[in-house]
Kinemage of the C-alpha trace (Angstrom):
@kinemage 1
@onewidth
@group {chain A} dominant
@subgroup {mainchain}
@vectorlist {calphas} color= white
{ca unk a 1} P -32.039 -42.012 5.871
{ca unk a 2} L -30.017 -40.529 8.867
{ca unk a 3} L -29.213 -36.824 8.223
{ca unk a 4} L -25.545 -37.485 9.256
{ca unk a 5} L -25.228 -40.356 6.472
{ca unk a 6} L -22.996 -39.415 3.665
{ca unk a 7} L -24.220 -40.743 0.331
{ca unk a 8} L -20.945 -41.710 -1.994
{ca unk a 9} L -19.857 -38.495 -4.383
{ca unk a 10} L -18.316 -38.716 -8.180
{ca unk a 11} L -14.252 -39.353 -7.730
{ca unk a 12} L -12.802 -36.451 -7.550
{ca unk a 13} L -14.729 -34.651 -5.533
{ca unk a 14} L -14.237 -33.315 -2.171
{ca unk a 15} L -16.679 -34.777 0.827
{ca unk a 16} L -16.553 -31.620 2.236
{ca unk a 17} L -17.044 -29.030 -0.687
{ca unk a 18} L -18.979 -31.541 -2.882
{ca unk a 19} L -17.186 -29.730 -5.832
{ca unk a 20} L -14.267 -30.710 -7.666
{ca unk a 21} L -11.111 -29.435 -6.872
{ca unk a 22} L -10.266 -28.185 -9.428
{ca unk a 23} L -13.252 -26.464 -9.748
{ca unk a 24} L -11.894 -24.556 -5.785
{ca unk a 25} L -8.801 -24.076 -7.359
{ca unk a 26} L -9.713 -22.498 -10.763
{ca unk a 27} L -12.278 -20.175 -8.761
{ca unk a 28} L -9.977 -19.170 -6.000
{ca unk a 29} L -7.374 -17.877 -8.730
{ca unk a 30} L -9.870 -16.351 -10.601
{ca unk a 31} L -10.879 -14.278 -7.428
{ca unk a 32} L -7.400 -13.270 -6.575
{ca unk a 33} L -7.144 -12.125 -9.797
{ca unk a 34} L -10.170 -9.852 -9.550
{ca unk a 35} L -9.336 -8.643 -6.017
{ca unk a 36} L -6.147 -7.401 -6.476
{ca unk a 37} L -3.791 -4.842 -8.276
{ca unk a 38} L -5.959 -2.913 -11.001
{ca unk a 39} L -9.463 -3.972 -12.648
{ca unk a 40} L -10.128 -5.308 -9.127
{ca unk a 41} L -14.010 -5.619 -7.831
{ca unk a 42} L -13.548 -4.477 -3.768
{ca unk a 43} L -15.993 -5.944 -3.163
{ca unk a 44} L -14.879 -9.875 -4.095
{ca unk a 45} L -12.259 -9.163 -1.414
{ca unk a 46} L -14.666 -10.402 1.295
{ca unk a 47} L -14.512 -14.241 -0.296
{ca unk a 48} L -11.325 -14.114 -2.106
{ca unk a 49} L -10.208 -17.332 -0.468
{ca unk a 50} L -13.159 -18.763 0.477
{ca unk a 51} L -12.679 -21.546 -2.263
{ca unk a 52} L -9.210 -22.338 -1.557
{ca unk a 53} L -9.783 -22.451 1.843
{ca unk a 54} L -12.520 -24.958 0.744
{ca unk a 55} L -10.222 -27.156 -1.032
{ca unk a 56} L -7.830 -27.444 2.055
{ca unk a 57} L -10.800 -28.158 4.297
{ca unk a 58} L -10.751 -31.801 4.029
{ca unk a 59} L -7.950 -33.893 4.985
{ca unk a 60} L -4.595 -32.379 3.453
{ca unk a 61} L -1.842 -34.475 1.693
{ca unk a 62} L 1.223 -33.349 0.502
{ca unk a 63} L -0.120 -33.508 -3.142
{ca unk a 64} L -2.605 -31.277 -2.320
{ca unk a 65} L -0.673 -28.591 -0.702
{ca unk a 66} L 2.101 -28.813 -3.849
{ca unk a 67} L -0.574 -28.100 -6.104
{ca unk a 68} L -2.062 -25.308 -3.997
{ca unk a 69} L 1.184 -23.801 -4.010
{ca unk a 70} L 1.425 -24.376 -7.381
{ca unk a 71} L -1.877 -22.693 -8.271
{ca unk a 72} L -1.293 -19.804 -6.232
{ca unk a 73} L 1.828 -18.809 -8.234
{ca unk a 74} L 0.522 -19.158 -11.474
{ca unk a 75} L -2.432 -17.211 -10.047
{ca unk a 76} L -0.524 -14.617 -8.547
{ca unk a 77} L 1.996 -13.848 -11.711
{ca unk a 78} L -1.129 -13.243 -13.867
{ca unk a 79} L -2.301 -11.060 -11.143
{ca unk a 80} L 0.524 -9.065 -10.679
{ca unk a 81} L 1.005 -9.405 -14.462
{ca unk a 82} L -1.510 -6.565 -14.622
{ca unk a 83} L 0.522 -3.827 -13.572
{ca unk a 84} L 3.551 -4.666 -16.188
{ca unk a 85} L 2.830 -2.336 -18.516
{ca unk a 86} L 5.285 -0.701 -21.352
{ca unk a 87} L 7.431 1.384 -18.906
{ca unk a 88} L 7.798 -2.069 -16.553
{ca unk a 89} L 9.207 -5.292 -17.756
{ca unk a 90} L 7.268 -8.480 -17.447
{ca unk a 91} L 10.327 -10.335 -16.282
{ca unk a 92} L 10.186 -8.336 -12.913
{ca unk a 93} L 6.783 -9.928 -12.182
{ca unk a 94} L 7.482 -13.302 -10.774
{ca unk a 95} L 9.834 -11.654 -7.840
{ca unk a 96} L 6.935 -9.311 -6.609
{ca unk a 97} L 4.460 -12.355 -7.340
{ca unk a 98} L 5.956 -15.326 -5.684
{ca unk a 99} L 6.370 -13.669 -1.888
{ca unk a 100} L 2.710 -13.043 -2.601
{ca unk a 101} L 1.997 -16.494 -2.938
{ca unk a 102} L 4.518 -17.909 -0.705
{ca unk a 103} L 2.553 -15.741 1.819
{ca unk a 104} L -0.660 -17.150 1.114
{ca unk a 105} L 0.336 -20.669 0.693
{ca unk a 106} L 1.245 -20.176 4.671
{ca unk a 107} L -1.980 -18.797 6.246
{ca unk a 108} L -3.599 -21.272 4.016
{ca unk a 109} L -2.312 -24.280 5.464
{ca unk a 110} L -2.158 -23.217 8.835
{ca unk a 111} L -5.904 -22.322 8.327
{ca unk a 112} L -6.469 -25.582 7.366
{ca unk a 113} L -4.512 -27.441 10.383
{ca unk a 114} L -6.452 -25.439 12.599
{ca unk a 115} L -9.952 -26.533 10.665
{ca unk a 116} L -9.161 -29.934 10.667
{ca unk a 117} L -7.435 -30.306 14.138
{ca unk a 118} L -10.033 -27.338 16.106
{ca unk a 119} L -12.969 -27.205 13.780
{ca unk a 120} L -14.384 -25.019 11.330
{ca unk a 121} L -14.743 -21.875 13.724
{ca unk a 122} L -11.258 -21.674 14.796
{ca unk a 123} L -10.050 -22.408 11.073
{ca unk a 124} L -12.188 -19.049 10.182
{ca unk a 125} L -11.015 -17.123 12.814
{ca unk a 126} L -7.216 -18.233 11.986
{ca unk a 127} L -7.185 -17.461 8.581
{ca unk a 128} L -8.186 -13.632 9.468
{ca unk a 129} L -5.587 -13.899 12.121
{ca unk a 130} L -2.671 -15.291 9.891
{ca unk a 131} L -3.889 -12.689 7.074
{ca unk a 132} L -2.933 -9.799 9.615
{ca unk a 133} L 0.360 -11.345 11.201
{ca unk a 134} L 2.056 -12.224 7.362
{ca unk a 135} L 0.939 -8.891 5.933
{ca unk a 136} L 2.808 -7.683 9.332
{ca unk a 137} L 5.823 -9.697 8.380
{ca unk a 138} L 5.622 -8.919 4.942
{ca unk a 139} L 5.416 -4.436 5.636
{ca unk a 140} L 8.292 -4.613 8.510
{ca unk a 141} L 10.384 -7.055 7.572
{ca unk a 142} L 11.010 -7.731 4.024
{ca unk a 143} L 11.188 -4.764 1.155
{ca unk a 144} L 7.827 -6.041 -0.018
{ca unk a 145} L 5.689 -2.764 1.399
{ca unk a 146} L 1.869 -3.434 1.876
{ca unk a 147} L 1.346 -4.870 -1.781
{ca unk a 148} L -1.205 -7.696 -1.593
{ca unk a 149} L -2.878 -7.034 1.852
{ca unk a 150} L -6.446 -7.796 1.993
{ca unk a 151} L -7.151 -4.044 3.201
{ca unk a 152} L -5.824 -3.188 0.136
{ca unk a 153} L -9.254 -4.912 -1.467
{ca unk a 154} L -11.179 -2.148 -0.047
{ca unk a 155} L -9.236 0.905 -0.567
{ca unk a 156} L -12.466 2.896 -2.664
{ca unk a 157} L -14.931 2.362 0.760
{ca unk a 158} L -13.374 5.576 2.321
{ca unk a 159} L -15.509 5.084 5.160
{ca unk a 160} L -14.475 1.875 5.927
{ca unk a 161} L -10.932 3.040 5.454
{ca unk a 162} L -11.423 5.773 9.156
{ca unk a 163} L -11.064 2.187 10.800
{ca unk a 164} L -7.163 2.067 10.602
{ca unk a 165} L -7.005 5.239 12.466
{ca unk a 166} L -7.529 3.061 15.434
{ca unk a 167} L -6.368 -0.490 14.129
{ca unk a 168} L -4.136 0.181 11.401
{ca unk a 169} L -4.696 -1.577 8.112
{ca unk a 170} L -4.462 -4.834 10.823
{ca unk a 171} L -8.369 -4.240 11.583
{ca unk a 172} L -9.519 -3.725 7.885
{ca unk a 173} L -7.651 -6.967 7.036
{ca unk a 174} L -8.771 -9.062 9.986
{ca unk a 175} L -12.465 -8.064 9.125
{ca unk a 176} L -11.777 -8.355 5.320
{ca unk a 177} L -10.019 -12.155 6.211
{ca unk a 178} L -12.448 -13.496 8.042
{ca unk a 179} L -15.719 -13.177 5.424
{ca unk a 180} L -13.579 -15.742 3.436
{ca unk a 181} L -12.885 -17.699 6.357
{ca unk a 182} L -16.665 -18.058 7.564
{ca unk a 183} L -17.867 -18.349 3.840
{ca unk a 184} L -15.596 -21.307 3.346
{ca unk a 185} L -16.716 -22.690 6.889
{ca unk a 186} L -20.531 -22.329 6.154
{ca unk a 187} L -19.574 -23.774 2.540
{ca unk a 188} L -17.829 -26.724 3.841
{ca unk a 189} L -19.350 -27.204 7.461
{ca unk a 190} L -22.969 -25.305 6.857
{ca unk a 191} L -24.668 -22.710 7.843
{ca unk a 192} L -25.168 -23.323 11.433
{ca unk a 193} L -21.785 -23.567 12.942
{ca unk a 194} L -20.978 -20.064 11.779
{ca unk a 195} L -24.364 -18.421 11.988
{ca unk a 196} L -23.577 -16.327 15.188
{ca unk a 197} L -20.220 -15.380 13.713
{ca unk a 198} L -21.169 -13.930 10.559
{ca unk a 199} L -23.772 -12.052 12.543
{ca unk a 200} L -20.675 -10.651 14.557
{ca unk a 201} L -19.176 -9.906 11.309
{ca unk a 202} L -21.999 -7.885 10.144
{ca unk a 203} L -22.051 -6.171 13.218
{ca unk a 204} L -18.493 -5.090 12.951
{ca unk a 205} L -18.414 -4.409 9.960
{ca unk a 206} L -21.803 -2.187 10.075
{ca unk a 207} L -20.420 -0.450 13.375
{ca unk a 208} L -17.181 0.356 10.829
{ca unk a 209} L -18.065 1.964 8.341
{ca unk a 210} L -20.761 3.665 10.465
{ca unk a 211} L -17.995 5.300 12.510
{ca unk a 212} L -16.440 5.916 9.345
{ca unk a 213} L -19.307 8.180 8.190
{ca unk a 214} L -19.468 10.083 11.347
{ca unk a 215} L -15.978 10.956 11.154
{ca unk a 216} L -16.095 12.118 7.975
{ca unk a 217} L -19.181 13.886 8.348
{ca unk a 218} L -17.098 16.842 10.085
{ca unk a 219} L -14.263 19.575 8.572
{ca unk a 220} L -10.711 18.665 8.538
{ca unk a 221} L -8.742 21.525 10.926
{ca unk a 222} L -5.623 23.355 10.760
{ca unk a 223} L -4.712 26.533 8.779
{ca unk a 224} L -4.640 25.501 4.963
{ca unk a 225} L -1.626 26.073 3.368
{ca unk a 226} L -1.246 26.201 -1.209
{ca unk a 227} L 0.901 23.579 -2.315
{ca unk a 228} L 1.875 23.383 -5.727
{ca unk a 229} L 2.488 19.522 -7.395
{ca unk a 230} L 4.715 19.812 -9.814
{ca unk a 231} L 5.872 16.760 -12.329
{ca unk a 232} L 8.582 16.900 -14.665
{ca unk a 233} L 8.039 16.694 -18.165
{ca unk a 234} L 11.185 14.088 -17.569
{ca unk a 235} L 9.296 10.760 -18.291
{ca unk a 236} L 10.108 7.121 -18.008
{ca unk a 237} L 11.479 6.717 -21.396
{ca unk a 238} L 13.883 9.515 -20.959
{ca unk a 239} L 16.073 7.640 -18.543
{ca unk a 240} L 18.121 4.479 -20.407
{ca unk a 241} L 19.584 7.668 -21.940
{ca unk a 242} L 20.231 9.429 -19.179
{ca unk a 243} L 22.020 5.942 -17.071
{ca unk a 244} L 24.850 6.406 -19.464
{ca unk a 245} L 25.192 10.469 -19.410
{ca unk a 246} L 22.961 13.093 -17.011
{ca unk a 247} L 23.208 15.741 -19.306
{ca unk a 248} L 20.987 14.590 -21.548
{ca unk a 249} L 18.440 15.761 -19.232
{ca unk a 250} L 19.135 19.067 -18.907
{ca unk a 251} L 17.215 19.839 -21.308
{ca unk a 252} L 14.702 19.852 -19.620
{ca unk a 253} L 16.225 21.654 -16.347
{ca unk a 254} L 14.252 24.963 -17.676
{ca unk a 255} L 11.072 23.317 -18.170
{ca unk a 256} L 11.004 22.173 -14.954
{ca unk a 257} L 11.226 25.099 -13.250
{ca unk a 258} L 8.978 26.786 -15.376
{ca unk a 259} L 6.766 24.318 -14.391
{ca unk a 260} L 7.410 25.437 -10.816
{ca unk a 261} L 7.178 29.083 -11.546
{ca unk a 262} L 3.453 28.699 -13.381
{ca unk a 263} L 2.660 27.095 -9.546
{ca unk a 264} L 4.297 29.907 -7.659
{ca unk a 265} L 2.241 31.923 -9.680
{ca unk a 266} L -1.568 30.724 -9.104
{ca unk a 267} L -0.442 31.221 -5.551
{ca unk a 268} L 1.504 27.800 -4.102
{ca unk a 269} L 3.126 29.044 -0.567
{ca unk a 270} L 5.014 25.267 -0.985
{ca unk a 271} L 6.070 23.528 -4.464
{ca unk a 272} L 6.715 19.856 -4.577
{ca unk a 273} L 8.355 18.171 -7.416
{ca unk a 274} L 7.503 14.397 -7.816
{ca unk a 275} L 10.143 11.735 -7.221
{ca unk a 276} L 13.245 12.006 -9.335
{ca unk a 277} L 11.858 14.842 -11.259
{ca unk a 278} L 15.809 14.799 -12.817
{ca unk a 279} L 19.069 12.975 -12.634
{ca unk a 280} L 22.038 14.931 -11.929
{ca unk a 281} L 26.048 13.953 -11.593
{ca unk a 282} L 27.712 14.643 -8.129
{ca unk a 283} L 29.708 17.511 -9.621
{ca unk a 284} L 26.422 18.823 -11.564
{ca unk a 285} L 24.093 19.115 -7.577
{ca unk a 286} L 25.724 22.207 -6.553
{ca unk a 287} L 24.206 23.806 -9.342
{ca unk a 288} L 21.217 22.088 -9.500
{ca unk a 289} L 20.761 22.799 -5.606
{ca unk a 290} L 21.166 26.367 -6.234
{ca unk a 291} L 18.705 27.201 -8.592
{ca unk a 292} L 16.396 25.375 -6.376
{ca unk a 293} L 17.933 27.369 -3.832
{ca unk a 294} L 17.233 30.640 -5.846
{ca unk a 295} L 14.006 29.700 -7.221
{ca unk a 296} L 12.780 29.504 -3.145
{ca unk a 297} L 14.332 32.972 -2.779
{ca unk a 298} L 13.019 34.852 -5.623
{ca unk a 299} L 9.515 33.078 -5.597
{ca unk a 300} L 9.526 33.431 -1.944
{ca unk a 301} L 8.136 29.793 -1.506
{ca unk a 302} L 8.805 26.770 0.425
{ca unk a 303} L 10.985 24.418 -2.516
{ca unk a 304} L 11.350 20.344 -2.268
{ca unk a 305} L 13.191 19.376 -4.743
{ca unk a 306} L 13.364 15.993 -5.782
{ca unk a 307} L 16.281 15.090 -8.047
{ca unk a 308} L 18.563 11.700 -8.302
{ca unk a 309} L 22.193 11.975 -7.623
{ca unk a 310} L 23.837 9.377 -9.821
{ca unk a 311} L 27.799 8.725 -8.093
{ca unk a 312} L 28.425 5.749 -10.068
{ca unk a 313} L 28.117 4.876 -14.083
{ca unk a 314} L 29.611 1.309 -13.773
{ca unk a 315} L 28.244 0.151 -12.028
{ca unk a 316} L 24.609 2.376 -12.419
{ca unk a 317} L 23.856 3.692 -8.804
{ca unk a 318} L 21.978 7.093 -7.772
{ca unk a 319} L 21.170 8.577 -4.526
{ca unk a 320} L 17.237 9.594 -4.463
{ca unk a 321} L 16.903 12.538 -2.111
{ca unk a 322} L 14.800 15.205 -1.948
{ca unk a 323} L 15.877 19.136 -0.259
{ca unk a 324} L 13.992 21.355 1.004
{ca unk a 325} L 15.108 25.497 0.843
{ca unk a 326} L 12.596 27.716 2.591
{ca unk a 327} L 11.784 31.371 1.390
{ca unk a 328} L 15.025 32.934 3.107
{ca unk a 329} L 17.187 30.616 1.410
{ca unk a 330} L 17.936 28.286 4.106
{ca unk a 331} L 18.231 24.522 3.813
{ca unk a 332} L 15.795 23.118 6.176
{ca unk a 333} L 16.397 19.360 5.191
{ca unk a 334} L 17.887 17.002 2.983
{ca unk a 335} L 16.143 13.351 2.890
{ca unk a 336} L 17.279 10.139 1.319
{ca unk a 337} L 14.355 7.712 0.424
{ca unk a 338} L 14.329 5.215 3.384
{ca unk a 339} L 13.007 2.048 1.179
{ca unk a 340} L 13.526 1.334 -2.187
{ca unk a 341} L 11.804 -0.634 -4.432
{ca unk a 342} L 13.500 -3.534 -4.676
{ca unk a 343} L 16.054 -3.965 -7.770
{ca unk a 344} L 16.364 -0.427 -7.600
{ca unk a 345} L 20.125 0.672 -7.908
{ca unk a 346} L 20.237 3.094 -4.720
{ca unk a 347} L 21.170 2.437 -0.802
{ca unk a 348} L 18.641 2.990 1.433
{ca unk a 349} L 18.744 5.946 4.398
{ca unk a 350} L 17.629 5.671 8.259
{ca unk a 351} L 17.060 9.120 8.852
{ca unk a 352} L 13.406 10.553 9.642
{ca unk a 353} L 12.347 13.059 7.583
{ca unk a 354} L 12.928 16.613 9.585
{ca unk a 355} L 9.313 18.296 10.565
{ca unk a 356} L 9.058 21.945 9.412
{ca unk a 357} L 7.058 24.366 10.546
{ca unk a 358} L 6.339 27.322 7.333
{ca unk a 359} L 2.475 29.058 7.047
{ca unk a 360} L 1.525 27.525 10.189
{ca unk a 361} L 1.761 24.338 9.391
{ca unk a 362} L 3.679 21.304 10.508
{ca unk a 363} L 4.947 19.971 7.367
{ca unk a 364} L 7.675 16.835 6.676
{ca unk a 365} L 8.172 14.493 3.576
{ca unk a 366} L 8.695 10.750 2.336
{ca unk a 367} L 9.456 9.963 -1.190
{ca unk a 368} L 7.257 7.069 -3.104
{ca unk a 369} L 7.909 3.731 -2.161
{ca unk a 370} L 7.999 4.791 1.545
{ca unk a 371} L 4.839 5.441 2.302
{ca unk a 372} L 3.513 1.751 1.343
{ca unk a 373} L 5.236 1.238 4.866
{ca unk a 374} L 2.910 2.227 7.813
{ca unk a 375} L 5.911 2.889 9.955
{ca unk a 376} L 6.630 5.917 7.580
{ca unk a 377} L 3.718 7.551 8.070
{ca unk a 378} L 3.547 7.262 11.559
{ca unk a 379} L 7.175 8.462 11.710
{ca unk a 380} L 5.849 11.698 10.384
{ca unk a 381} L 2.872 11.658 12.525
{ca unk a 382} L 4.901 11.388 15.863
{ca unk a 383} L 7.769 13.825 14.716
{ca unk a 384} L 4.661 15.815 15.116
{ca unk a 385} L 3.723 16.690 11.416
{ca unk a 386} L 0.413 17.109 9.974
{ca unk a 387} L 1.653 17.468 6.609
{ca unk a 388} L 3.072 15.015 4.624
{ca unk a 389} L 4.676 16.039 0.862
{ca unk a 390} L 5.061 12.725 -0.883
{ca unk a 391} L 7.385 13.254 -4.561
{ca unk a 392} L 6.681 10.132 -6.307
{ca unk a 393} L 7.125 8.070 -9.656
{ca unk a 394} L 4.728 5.549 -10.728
{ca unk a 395} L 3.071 4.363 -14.039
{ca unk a 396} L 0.043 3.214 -15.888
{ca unk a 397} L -0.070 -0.486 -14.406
{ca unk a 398} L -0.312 0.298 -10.334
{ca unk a 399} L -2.594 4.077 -10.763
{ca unk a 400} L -3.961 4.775 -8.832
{ca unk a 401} L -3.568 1.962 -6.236
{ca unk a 402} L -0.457 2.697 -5.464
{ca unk a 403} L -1.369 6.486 -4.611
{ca unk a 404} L -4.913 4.556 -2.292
{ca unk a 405} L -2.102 2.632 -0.328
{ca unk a 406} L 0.068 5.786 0.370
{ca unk a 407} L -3.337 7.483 1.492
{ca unk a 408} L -4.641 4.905 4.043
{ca unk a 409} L -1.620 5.071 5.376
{ca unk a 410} L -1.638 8.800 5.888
{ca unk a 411} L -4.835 8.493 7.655
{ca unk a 412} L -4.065 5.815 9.762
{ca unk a 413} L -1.660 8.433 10.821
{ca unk a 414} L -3.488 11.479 10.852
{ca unk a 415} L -1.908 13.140 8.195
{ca unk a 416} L -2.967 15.140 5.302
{ca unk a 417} L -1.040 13.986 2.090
{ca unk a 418} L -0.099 15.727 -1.284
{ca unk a 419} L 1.827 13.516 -3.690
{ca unk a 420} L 2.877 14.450 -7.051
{ca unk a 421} L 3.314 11.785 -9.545
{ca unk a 422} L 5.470 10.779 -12.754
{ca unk a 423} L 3.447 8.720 -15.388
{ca unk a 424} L 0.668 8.824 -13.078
{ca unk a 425} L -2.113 10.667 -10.892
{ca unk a 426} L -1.200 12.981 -8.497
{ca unk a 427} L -3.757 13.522 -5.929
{ca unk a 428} L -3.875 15.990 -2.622
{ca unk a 429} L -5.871 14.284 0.643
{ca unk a 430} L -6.771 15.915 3.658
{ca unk a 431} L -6.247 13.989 7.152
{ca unk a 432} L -9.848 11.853 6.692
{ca unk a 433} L -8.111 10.568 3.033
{ca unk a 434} L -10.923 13.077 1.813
{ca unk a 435} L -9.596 13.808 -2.499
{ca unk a 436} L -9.045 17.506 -2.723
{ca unk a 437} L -7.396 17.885 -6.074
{ca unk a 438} L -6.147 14.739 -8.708
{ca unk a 439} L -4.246 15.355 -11.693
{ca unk a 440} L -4.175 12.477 -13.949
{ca unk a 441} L -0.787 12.160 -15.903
{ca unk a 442} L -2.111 13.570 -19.636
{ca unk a 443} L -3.939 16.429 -17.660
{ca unk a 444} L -3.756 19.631 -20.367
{ca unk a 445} L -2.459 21.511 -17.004
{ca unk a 446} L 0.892 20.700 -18.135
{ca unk a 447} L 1.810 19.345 -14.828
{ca unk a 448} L 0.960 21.044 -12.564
{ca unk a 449} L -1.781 20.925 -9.524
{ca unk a 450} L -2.161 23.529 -7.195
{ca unk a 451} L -4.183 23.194 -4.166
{ca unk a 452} L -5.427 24.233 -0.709
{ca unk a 453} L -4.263 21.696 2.177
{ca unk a 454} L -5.440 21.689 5.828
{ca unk a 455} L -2.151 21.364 7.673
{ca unk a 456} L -3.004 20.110 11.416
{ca unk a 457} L -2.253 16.493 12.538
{ca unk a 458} L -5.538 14.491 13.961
{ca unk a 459} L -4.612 12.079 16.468
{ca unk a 460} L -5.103 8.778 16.064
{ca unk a 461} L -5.292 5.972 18.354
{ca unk a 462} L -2.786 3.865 15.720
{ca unk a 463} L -0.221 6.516 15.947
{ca unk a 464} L 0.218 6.184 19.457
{ca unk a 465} L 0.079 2.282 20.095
{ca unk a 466} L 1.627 0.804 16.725
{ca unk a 467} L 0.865 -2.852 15.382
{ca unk a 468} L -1.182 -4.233 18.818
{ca unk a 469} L -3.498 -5.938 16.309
{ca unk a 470} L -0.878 -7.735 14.470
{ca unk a 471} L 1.173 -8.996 17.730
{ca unk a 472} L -2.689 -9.670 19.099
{ca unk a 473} L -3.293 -12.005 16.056
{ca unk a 474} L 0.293 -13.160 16.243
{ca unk a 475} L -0.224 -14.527 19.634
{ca unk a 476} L -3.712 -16.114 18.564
{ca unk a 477} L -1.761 -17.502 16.076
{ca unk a 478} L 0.625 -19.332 18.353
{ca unk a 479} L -2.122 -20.493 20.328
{ca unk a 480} L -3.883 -22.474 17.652
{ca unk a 481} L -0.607 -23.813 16.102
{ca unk a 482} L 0.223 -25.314 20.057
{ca unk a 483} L -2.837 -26.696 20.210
{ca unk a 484} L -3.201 -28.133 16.735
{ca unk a 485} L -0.183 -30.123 17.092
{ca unk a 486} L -0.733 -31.146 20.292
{ca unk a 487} L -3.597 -32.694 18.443
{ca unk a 488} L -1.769 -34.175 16.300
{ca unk a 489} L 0.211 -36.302 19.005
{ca unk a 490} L -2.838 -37.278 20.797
């Protein structure tokens, strides 16, 4: 028999995959699911989409696509189901979930036109492409943050992480995108038309995380400076209350800085409250700003406060700020959180967080949600900080992931990070995303983490040119959507 003959396969199966589809389908949702959010296996991440790739390879139709799309909601609402636990509703899963799979569903079929129209190498090398350019689209243009990125797969392989101080978390995500994209080509085309390129890939990925181990094979520099985490015993359930009257939480107002006192105590030069570590009423922050104000003074400590200004009942609306009073008393900034999480009843700010210098280091600040945006991070990098103080507020369904994503970010940028955490682990990085302290959310230190940070910026190639990857792989992208269609009409 000729090798090229085709014998006839069962109905239902795919000439190309010789599987049934819905066999592709069923595995491809079952490897999202393990790839992302929590109880993820990094190391799936490198086929995640190699079956639904597969299923696209042969000839799409409409139906085909529909169902995709279909398959890839369902599958992402059950992934992102896994981070609704009791403090989050369920019913705010399908809005973070569908974007996810609307995202997807495009580099998916534009991966297949290329396969189909180009052949099987350019539909690999597409598919990492597209992967890069949507989770570009998805970090700088929508509220979505980096949530879902394929770099996001890998966030435990530390070394492999040093690559986005020259690429971003573009180059992870390329690399990470295209083992699915040559799996599914070797699957569905064999072996030999993408030998050579998953040689490449070895390569690169080998010369990766070797770099990676070099770099972190050496100290992190600057002066260190003690920073104190401190987090509130304010906790999640403490707020429906607190929406229809503030004062219920003052309460806790003594506890809090108590809290911060213990830290000032084992020796914090700087002490950090996490994200909304209280709600208080526009005529209740004078007060509220001058304890903090006092508590800097008499401590003689660098404070950030983090506190929720709520100007409006009915509707519910707060301002989420943090200030910062240094030793003498002085304010030396006031920043409003720059991206909410969507839903969230606040207005976002524009301003950059001001760069201080205190102890010899360069210090500055985001709160939370920011610093799942690259662009925050290297804000703070090229304000010239090497310090970033993070105040957050998580809980039990997105810990510590969420905390990973704020740290590759930091060391894309060069940055040493220490973010204190509601609900959640805190955790103190140096500039190499190196863990210096954690403090998991039922720690017996009664919240609060002191440590020892180095405070100088390292600078990284990614700082200074931005997303070149991403407008690279957008322009790729253009490329092999031209020439597809001009295949089409030919």
């Amino acid at each position: 028999m000729n090798a090229n003959t085709r014998s006839p396969l069962p109905a239902g199966f795919s000439r190309d995959s010789a599987l049934p589809p819905f066999v592709l389908l069923a595995l491809g949702s079952l490897f999202i699911f393990f790839s992302f959010m929590r109880f993820s296996i990094g190391e799936l991440g490198w086929v995640t989409f190699a079956p639904l790739l597969a299923y696209l390879h042969q000839r799409g139709s409409l139906k085909q696509h529909l169902v995709l799309l279909a398959t890839l909601v369902i599958a992402y609402i059950l992934t992102v189901s896994k981070m609704a636990t009791s403090e989050i509703p369920w019913a705010v899963v399908p809005m973070f979930a569908t974007p996810l799979a609307l995202s997807s569903f495009v580099t998916l079929s534009i991966t297949a036109l290329a396969h189909r129209r180009l052949g099987a190498r350019w539909g690999a090398y597409t598919f990492a492409a597209m992967s890069v350019v949507m989770a570009w689209v998805q970090y700088t243009f929508t509220p979505g943050s980096s949530w879902g990125i394929l770099a996001h797969t890998q966030l435990d392989n530390l070394p492999l992480i040093q690559l986005a101080v020259l690429t971003g978390t573009g180059g992870i995500t390329f690399l990470v995108a295209l083992g699915s994209g040559l799996a599914a080509a070797a699957w569905t085309s064999g072996m030999k038309t993408v030998r050579m390129d998953m040689a490449v890939l070895v390569v690169l990925v080998a010369g990766a995380i070797v770099y990676g181990q070099l770099r972190l094979a050496g100290p992190a520099p600057g002066e260190m400076i003690r920073v104190g985490s401190v987090v509130t015993p304010v906790t999640h359930k403490d707020f429906p209350a607190a929406m229809k009257d503030v004062n219920t939480l003052r309460v806790y107002d003594d506890e809090l800085f108590a809290r911060s006192a213990r830290a000032a105590e084992l020796g914090a030069r700087a002490v950090v409250w996490n994200e909304m570590a209280t709600l208080t009423s526009v005529p209740g922050e004078a007060a509220l700003a001058e304890r903090g104000q006092a508590f800097a003074q008499a401590h003689s400590v660098l404070m950030m406060m983090a506190y929720g200004v709520v100007d409006s009942v009915q509707p519910f609306h707060y301002i989420n700020k943090y200030r910062i009073y240094l030793p003498n008393g002085t304010l030396a900034d006031e920043y409003r959180k720059r991206h909410p999480v969507p839903g969230d009843p606040e207005t976002p700010a524009t301003a950059h967080a001001k760069v201080i210098s205190f102890d010899g280091v360069k210090l500055t600040g985001a709160i939370c949600y920011d610093y799942g945006f690259p662009g925050i991070a290297r804000d703070n990098a090229n304000d010239g900080a090497g310090l970033a103080l993070v105040p957050s507020s998580d809980w039990r369904g997105i810990d510590p992931g969420h905390g990973r994503m704020a740290m590759i970010n930091a060391v894309a940028a060069g940055v040493a990070m220490v973010r204190p955490v509601r609900a959640a682990t805190s955790i103190a990085v140096d500039q190499y995303g190196r863990l210096l302290a954690s403090m998991r959310a039922d720690d017996a230190n009664r919240g609060v983490m002191v440590v020892n940070v180095p405070g100088a910026r390292v600078p990284t190639l990614y700082a200074k040119t931005g997303e070149i990857v991403p407008l690279a792989a957008l322009a790729f992208c253009v490329f092999v959507i031209v020439m597809s269609l001009r295949k089409c009409v030919s």
